[in-house]
C-alpha positions in Angstrom: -40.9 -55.8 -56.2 -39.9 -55.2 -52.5 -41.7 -58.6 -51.3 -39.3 -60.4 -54.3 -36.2 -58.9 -53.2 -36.8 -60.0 -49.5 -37.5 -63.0 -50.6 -34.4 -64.0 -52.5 -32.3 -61.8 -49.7 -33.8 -64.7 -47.6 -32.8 -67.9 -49.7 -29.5 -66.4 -50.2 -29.2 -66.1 -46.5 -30.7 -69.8 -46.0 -28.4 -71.0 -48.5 -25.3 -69.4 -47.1 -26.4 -70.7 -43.5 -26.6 -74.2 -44.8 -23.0 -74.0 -46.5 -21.8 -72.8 -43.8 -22.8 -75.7 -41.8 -22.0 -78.5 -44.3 -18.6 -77.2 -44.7 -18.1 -77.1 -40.8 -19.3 -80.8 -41.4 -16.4 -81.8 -43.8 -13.7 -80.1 -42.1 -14.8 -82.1 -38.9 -15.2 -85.0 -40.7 -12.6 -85.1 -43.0 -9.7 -82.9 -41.3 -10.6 -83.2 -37.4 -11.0 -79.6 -37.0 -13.6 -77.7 -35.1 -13.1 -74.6 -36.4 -11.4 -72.9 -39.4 -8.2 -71.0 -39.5 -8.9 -67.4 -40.3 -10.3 -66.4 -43.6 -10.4 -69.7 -44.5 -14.0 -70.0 -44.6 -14.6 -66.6 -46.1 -13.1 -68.2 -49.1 -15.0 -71.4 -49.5 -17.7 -69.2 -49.1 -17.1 -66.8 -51.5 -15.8 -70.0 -54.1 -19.6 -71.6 -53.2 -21.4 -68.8 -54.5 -19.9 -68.9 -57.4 -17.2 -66.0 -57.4 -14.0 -66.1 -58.8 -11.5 -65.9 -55.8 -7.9 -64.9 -55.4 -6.6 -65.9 -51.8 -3.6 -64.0 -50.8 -2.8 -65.8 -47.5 1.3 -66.2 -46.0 2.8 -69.2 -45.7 1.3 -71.6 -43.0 -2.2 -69.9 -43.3 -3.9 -73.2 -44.5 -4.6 -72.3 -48.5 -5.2 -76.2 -49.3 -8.7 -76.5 -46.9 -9.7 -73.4 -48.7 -10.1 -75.7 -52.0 -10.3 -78.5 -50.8 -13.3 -78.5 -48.6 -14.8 -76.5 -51.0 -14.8 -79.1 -53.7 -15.6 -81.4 -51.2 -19.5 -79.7 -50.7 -20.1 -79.7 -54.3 -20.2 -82.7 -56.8 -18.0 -83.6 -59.5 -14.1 -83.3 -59.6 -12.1 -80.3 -58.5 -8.8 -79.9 -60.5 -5.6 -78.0 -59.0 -3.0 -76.9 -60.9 0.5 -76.8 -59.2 3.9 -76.7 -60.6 5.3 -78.9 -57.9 5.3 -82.5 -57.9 6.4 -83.5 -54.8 3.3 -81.3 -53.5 1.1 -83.4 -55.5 2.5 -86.4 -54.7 2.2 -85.1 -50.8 -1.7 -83.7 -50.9 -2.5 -86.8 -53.4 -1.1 -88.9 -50.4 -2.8 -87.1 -47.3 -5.8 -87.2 -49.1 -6.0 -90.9 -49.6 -5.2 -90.7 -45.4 -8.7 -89.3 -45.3 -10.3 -91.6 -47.6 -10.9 -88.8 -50.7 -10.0 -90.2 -53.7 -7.7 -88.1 -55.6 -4.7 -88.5 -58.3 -2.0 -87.0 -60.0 -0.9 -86.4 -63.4 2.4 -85.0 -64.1 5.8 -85.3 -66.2 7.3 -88.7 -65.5 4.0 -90.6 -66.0 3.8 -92.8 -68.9 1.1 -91.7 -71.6 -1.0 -95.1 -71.0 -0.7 -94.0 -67.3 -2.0 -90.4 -68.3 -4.8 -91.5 -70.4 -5.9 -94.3 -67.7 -5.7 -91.6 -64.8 -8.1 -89.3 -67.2 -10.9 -92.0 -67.8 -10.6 -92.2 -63.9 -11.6 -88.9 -63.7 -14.5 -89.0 -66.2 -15.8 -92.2 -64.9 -14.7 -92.5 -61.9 -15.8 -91.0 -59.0 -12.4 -89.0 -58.2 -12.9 -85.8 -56.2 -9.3 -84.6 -57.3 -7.2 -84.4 -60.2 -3.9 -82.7 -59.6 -1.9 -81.8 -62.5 1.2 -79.5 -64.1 0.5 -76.6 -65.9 1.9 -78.4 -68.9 -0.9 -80.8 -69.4 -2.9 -78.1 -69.9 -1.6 -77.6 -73.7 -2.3 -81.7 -74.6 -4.4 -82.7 -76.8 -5.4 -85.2 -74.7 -6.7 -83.4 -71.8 -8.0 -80.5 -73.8 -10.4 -83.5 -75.1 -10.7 -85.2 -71.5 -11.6 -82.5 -69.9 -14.8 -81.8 -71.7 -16.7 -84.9 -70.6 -15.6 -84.2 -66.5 -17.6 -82.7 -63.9 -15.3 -80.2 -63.1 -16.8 -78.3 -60.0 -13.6 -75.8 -59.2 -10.8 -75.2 -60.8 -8.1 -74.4 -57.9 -4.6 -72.3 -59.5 -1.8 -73.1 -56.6 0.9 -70.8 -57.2 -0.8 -68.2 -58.8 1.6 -66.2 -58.9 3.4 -67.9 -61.4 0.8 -66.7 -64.1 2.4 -63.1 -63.8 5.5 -61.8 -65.5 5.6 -59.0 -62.5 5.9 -61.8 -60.0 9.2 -63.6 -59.1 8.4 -66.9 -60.4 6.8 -66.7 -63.8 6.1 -69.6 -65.7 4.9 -69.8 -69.3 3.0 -73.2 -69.2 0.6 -70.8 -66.4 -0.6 -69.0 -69.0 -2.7 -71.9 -70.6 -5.3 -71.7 -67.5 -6.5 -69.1 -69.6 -7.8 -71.7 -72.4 -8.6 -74.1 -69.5 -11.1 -71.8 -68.6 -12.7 -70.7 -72.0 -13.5 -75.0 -71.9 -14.9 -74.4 -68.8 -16.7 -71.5 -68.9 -19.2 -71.6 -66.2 -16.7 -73.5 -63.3 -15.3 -70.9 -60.4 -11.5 -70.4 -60.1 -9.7 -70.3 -57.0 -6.2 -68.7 -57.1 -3.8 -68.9 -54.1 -0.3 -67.5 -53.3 1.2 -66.7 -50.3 3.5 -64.1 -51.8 2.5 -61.3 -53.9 2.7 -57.3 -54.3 0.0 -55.8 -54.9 0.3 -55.4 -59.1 0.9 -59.3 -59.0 -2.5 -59.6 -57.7 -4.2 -57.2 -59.9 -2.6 -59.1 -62.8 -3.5 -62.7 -61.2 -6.9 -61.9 -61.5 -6.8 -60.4 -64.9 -4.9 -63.3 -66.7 -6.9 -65.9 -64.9 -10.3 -63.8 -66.8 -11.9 -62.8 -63.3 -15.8 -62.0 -64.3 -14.9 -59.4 -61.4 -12.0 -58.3 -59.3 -12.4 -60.4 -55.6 -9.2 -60.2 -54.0 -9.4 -61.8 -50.3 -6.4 -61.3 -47.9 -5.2 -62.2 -44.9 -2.8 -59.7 -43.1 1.1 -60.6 -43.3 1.0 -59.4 -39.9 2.8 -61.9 -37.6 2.8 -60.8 -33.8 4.3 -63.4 -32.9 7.5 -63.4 -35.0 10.3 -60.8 -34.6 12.5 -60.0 -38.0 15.9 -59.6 -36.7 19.3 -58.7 -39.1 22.4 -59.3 -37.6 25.2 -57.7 -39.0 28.7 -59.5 -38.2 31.6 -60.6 -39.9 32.0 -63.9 -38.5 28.8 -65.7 -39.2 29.7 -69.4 -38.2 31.0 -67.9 -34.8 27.2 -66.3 -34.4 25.2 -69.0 -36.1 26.8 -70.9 -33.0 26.3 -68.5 -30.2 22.3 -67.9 -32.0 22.3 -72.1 -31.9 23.1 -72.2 -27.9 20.9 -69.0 -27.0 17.9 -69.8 -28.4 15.3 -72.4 -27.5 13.3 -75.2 -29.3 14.3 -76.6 -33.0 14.9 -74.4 -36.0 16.0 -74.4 -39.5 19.1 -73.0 -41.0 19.2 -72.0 -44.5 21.8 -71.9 -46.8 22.7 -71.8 -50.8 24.8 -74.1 -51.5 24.7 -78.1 -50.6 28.3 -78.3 -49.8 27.4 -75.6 -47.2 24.8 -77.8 -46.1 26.6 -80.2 -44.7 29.7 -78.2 -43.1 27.4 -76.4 -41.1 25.8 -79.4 -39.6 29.3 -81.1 -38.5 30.4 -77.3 -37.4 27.3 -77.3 -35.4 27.0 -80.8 -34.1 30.7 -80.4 -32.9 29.8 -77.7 -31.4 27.4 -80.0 -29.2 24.1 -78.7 -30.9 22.1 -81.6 -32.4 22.1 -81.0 -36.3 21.5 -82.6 -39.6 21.6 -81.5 -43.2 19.1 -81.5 -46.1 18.7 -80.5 -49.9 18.0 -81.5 -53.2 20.7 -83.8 -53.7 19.8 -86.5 -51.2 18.0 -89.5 -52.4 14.2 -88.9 -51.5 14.1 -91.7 -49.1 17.3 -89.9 -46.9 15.0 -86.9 -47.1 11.8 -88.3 -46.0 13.8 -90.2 -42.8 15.2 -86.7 -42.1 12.3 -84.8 -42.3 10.6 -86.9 -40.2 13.8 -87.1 -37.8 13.3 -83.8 -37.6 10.0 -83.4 -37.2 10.2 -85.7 -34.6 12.5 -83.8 -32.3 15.4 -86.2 -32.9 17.6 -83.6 -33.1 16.9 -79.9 -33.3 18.3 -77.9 -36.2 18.0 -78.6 -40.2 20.4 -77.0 -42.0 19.6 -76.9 -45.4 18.7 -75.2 -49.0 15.2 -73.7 -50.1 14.8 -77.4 -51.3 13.6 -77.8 -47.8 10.2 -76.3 -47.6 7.3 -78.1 -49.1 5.1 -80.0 -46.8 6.7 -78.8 -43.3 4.0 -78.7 -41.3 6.5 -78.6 -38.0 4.3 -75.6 -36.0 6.6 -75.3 -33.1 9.5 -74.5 -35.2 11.1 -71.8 -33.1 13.9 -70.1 -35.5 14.6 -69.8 -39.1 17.8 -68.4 -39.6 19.4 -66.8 -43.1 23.0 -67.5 -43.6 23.3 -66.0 -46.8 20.7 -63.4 -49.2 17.5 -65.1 -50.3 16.8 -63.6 -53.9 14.4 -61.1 -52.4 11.7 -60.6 -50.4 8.9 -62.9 -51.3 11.5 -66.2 -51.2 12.4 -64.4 -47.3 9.2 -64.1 -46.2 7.9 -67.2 -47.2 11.4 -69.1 -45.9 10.8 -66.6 -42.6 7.4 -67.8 -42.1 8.3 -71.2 -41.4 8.4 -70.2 -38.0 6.1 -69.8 -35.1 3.0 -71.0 -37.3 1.5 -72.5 -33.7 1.3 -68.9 -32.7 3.9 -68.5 -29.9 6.6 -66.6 -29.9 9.7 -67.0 -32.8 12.8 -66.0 -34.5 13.7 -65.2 -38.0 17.1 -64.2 -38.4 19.0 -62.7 -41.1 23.1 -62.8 -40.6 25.2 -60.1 -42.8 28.0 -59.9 -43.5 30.3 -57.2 -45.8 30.6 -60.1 -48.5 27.0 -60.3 -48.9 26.4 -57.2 -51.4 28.9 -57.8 -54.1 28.0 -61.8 -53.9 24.6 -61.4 -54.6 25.3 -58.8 -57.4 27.7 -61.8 -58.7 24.5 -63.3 -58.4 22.9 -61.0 -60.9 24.8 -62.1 -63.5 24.7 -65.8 -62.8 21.5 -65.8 -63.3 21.7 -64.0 -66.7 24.3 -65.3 -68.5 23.7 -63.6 -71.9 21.3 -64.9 -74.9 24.8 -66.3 -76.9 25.3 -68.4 -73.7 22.2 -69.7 -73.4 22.1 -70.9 -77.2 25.0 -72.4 -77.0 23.2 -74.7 -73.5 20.5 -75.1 -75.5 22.7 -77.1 -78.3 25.0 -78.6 -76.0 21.2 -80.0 -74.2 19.6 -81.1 -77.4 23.0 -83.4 -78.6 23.0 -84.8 -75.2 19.7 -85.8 -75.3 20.1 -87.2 -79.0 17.3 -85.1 -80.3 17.3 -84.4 -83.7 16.0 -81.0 -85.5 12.6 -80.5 -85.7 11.9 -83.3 -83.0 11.4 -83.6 -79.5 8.3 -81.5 -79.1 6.1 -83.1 -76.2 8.5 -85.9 -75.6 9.9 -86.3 -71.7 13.7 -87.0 -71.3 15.5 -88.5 -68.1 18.0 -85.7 -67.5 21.5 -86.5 -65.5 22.5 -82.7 -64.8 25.7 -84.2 -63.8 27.1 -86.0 -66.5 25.6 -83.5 -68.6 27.8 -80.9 -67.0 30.7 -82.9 -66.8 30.5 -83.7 -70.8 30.1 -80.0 -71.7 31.9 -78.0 -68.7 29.6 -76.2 -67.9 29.4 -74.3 -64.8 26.4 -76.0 -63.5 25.0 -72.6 -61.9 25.1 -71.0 -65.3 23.8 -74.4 -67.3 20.6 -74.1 -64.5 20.2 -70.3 -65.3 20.0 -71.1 -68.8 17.7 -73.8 -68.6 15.5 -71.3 -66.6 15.8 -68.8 -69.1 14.5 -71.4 -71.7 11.7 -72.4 -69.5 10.4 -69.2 -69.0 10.7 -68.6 -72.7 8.6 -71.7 -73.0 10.7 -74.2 -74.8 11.3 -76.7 -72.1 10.0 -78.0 -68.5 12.6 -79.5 -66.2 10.9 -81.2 -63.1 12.6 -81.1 -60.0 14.0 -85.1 -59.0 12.0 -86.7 -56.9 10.9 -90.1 -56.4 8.5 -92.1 -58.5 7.6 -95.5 -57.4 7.3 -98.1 -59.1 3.4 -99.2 -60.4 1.4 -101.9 -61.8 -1.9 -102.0 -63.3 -3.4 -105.4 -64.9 -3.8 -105.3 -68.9 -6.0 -108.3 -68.5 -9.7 -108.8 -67.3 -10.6 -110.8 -63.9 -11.4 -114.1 -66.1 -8.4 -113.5 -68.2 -6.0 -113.5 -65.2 -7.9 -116.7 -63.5 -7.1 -118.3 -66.6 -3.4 -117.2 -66.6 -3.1 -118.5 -63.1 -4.8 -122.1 -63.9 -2.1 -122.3 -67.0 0.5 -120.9 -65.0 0.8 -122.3 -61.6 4.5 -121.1 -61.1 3.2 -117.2 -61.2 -0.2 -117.7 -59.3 1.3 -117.6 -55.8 2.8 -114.1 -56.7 -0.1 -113.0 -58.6 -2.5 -113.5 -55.4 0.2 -111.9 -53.3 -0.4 -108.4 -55.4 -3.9 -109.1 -55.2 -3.8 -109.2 -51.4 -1.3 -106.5 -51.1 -2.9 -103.8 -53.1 -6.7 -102.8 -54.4 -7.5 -101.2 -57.5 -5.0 -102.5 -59.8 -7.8 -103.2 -63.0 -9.0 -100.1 -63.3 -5.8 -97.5 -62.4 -1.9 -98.0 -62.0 -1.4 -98.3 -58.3 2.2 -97.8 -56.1 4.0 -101.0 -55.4 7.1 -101.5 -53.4 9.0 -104.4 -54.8 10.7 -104.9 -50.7 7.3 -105.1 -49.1 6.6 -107.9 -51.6 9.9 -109.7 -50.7 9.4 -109.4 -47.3 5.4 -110.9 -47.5 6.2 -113.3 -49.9 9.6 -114.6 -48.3 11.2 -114.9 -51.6 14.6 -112.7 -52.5 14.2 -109.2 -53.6 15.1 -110.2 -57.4 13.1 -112.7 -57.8 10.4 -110.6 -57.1 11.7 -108.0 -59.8 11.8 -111.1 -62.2 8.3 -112.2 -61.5 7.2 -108.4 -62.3 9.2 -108.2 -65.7 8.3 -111.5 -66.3 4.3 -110.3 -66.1 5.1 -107.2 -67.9 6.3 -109.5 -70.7 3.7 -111.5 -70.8 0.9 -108.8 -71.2 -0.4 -109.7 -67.4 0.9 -106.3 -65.9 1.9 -103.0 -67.1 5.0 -102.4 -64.5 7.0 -99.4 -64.1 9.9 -99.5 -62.5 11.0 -96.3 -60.2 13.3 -94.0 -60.5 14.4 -91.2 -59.0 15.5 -88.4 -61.5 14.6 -84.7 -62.8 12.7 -85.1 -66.3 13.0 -82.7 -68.7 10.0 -82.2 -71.2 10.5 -80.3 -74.2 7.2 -78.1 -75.3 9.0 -77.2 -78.9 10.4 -79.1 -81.7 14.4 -78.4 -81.3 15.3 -75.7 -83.5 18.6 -74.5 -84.8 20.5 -72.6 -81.8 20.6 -69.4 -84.2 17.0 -69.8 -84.6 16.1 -70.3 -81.1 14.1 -67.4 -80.6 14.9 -65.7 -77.5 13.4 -62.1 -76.9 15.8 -59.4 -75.4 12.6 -56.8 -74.2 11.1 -60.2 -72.0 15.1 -60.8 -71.4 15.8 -57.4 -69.7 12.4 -56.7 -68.2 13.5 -60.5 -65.8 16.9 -59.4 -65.4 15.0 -55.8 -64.0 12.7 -57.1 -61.9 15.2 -59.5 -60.5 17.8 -57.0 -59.9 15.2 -54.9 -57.8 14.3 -57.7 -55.9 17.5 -58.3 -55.1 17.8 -54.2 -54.6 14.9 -54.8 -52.1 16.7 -57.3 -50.0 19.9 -55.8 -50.0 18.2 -52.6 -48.2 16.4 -54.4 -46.1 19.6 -56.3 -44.8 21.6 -53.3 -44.8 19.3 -50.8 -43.6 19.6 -49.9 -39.4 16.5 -46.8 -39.6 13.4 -49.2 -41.0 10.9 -51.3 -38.9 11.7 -55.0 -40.0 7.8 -56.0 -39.8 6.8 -52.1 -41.8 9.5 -52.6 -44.4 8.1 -56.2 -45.3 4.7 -55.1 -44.8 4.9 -52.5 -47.1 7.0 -54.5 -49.7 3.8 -56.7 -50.0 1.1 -53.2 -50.1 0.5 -53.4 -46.2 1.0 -49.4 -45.3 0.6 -47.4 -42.5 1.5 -50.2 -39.8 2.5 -49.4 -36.6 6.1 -50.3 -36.1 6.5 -53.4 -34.7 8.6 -52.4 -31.2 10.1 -56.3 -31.5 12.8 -56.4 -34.3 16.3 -54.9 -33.9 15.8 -51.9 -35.0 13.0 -51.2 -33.0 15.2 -51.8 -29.8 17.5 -49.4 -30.6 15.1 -46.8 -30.1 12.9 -47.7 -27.0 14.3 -45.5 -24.2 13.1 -42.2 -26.0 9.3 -41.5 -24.5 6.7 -39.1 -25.7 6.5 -36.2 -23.9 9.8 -35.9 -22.7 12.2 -32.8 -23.3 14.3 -34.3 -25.5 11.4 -36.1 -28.0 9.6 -32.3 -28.1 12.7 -30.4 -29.6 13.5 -33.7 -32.1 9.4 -33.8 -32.8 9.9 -29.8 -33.0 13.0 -30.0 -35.9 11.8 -33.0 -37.7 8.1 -31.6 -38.0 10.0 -28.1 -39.3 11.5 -30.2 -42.0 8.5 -32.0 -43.6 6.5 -29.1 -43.7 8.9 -28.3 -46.6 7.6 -31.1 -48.4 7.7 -34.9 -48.6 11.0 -36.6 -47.9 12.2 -40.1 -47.9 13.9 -41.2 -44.2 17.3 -41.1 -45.3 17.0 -37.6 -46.6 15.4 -36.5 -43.1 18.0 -37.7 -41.1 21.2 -36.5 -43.5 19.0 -33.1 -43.8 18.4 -32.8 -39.7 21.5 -34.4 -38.3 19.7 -36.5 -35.7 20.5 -40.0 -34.9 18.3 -42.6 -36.7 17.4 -44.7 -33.9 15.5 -41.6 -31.8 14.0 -39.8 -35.4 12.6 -43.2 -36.2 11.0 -43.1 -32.3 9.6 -39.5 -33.2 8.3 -40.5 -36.8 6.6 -43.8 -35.6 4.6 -41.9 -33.1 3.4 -39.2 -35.4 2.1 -41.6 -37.9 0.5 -43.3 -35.2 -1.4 -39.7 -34.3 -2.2 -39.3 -37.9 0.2 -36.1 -38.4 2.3 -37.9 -40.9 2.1 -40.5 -43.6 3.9 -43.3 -44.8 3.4 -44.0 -48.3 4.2 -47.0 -50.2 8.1 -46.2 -51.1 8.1 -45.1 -47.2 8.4 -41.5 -48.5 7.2 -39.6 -45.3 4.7 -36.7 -46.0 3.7 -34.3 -43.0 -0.4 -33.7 -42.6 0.0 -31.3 -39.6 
């Protein structure tokens, strides 16, 4: 029995060895690196053997070669499910830079499209299929599926599986069908913001065989958390602008505020521009990459800005106004420093700040009458009629559809939240789908089209010159490229197209750029429309504490910045950080001095009564905050006191 067991304790260790190097292969090979972030190749580890993984790793920590080079070592197809398209459409792209073949499927894709992506899969030899959450539910895929050679299923977001976490979506919940289909395939869940009862519950709805939670620290050295309390913020956002060194990203709520802080600071001779959701994609794209490119230094913008900035040397991220708690923060925070050298992240508040983002409470909950009566106003705007619309995908103009109903568009986007998390409905984000082509016709089919036809063969060997793959998928096409190649005027070139499409050569679809709204239900009556008050009030909670959170972290002067996030996310017992501002307050007061003895002296009198929060300490002893929170820190450290998780203080002795 011993001789066995050594014996497979060596295969294991020969077969880990030779992982290990064959995924140090593909990340040279494939990415240029020599050497994984860390964690990273924990992960692909622990995913090779087989385990069901949750990666909890912060923003900038590299989650996509975790999955990625993981699929890459095994055969078959690895699918990712993401709730954002314009990450697909980004990853889809980056991968195709390293000559992977991967593709997308997601709501604004025709269902030919669909179904001709998900032979591609099954036949093809695809190494990644990136989808919604909502295809999960089709018939279609839940029959496709079966015949791929799925090697790793990969759950971005993860998070959004959980009701406890602060971005729950319904459609998430469908992984857990996904995975009775495939019983014997490994997931790999990643988020780079969740409390600890988010991951316990990750792990639970996405049916771990056993709990394997792996985590990198939220510890960043290098970045100091800073709140600023003032009651002009455009005069500091200015005097922060001039001070501080290299580029840096200014966030904001609102778009209008978007662009008046840009002119404010480019008249204020600081080099500026302004981004959000509202900008065509291709404005966005130039200035990202403007950006990115040091063409001028700070992007002031909304939390549209976010996806795909993979600026490392960004040096500051300052907060005009209260994220909606601390996970949105932190991850908006982290956007900073990721090359490791020393950065910013700035909070500015103000005394408006609390009562607007209690305004902000009830925004986002309008009531259930309200939301019924969006809900109708939706369903007659998109001509649907009762007992219709399930599965069907709508082009949605949020402004007209505002301006025909007068709605205030912050309460008409809260309620079609609400309805998405309730599961009715999916509305995408706008974002830019090109235009594509894929032949209906056979190789000899076309040559004979061409012989018959001699007005479109010029055109038609034009596409065949300018793209590949266009009998067996639908490939991107850009209509100005083909102008410029061809010499001929931009709509002739859409007529040749149409012309095609009409003749059963091509399918072409042309692009658009526009949110798409899918409905998951049939429309029901408004007073039918089921919307439960116990899942109602338990979001409104959870929201309000978030916002609770944030509100004390802004407004508190005693706690560490770095321990009070820390602890947020289950990090305890962390040395205060000595670098945010409320660590500076206290750094003249030394151990060992007269003065630290007597406070050390009062403040150990006090918790020997019992366990006390800090603000209970202080009002209790009388001594300033910034030198008790000096005496504290250093009696954790010596392991006389503890910290626990609600920073209640408890004395050991």
């Amino acid at each position: 029995m011993i001789i066995w067991l050594n014996l497979n304790v060596a295969k294991l260790q020969k077969k880990s060895l030779a992982d290990r190097e064959e995924i140090h292969q593909i990340l040279s090979r494939f990415w240029g690196h020599k050497e994984f972030r860390p964690l990273q190749e924990e992960i692909i580890l622990s995913v090779l053997s087989g385990k069901d993984t949750l990666a909890l790793m912060p923003t900038g920590g590299g989650k996509s070669i975790t999955f990625q080079v993981s699929a890459m070592a095994m055969e078959g197809i690895c699918i990712v499910i993401t709730p954002l398209i314009a990450l697909m459409k980004d990853q889809v792209d980056k991968l195709h830079q390293r000559k992977i073949k991967a593709i997308a499927i997601h709501s604004g894709m025709t269902g030919y499209e669909i179904d001709v992506a998900l032979n591609n899969c099954v036949y093809g030899d695809f190494k990644f299929l990136y989808m919604s959450p909502e295809r999960i539910a089709t018939q279609l895929f839940s029959t496709r599926v079966r015949d791929m050679n799925v090697n790793l299923l990969a759950v971005d977001e993860a998070h959004c599986i959980s009701q406890w976490g602060y971005d729950f979506r319904p459609s998430y919940l469908e992984i857990g069908a996904l995975r009775e289909i495939l019983e014997d395939v490994p997931v790999l869940g990643l988020t780079a913001t969740a409390t600890p009862e988010v991951c316990e519950d990750i792990q639970e709805r996405l049916s771990f065989s056993q709990k394997n939670l792996m985590q990198k620290s939220f510890n960043r050295e290098n970045l100091d958390y800073l709140v600023v309390h003032t009651e002009d913020k455009m005069r500091e956002l200015i005097r922060l602008a001039h001070e501080l060194k290299g580029c840096g990203i200014v966030y904001v709520r609102s778009r209008k505020k978007c662009q008046e802080l840009a002119k404010l600071l480019m008249e204020n001779k600081i080099s500026a521009n302004y981004y959000h959701a509202g900008l065509k994609q291709g404005l966005r794209n130039e200035r990202q990459q403007q950006w990115s490119g040091n063409q001028f230094r700070v992007m002031v913008a909304t939390n549209a800005f976010g996806m795909g900035i993979d600026k490392p040397d960004v040096r500051f991220v300052i907060h005009m106004d209260l994220p909606d708690g601390p996970e949105a923060y932190f991850q908006e925070a982290g956007r900073a420093g990721r090359d490791e050298e020393h950065s910013r992240a700035i909070l500015l508040y103000g005394p408006a700040d609390k009562p607007r983002a209690e305004q902000r409470i009830a925004t986002n909950f309008p009531g259930i009458p309200i939301v019924r009566e969006v809900y109708k106003a939706l369903c007659n705007y998109l001509q649907i009629p009762h007992g219709s619309g399930r599965g069907q995908q709508y082009d949605f103009e949020f402004g007209e559809f505002l301006h025909r109903y007068r709605f205030s568009a912050m309460v008409a986007h809260s309620s079609l939240q609400i309805l998405a998390r309730e599961g009715y409905l999916v509305l995408t984000e706008a974002f830019h789908n090109p235009s594509r082509i894929k032949f209906r016709v056979e190789r000899d089919g076309l040559y004979s089209f061409q012989v018959k036809h001699g007005d479109f063969d010029g055109f038609i060997k034009l596409l065949l010159r300018s793209y590949s793959g266009l009998f067996s998928q639908f490939v991107r096409i850009d209509e100005s490229l083909l102008a410029r190649r061809s010499g001929l005027p931009l709509p002739k070139v859409y007529s040749y197209l149409k012309a095609l499409s009409t003749r059963h050569i091509i399918h072409y679809i042309p692009r658009k750029e526009i949110p798409v709204l899918t409905f998951l239900e049939e429309r029901l009556d408004d007073k039918n429309l089921m919307i439960s008050p116990e899942r109602y009030n338990f979001r409104k909670e959870r929201y309000e504490k978030r916002i609770g959170e944030i509100l004390r972290y802004a407004s508190s002067e005693t706690i560490c910045r770095n321990q009070f996030l820390l602890s947020y996310f289950g990090q305890l017992d962390t040395p205060r950080c000595g670098r945010c501002d409320v660590c500076r307050k206290g750094e003249t007061l030394q151990p060992g001095s007269d003065e630290f003895k007597a406070l050390l002296e009062t403040l150990a009198a006090r918790l020997g009564e019992g366990p006390m929060v800090l603000d209970e300490l202080l009002e209790s002893t009388g001594i300033e905050a910034r030198k008790a929170l000096r005496v504290i820190e250093w009696l954790v450290e010596q392991g006389r006191v503890i910290r626990e998780k609600d920073l209640t203080l408890r004395w050991k002795g």
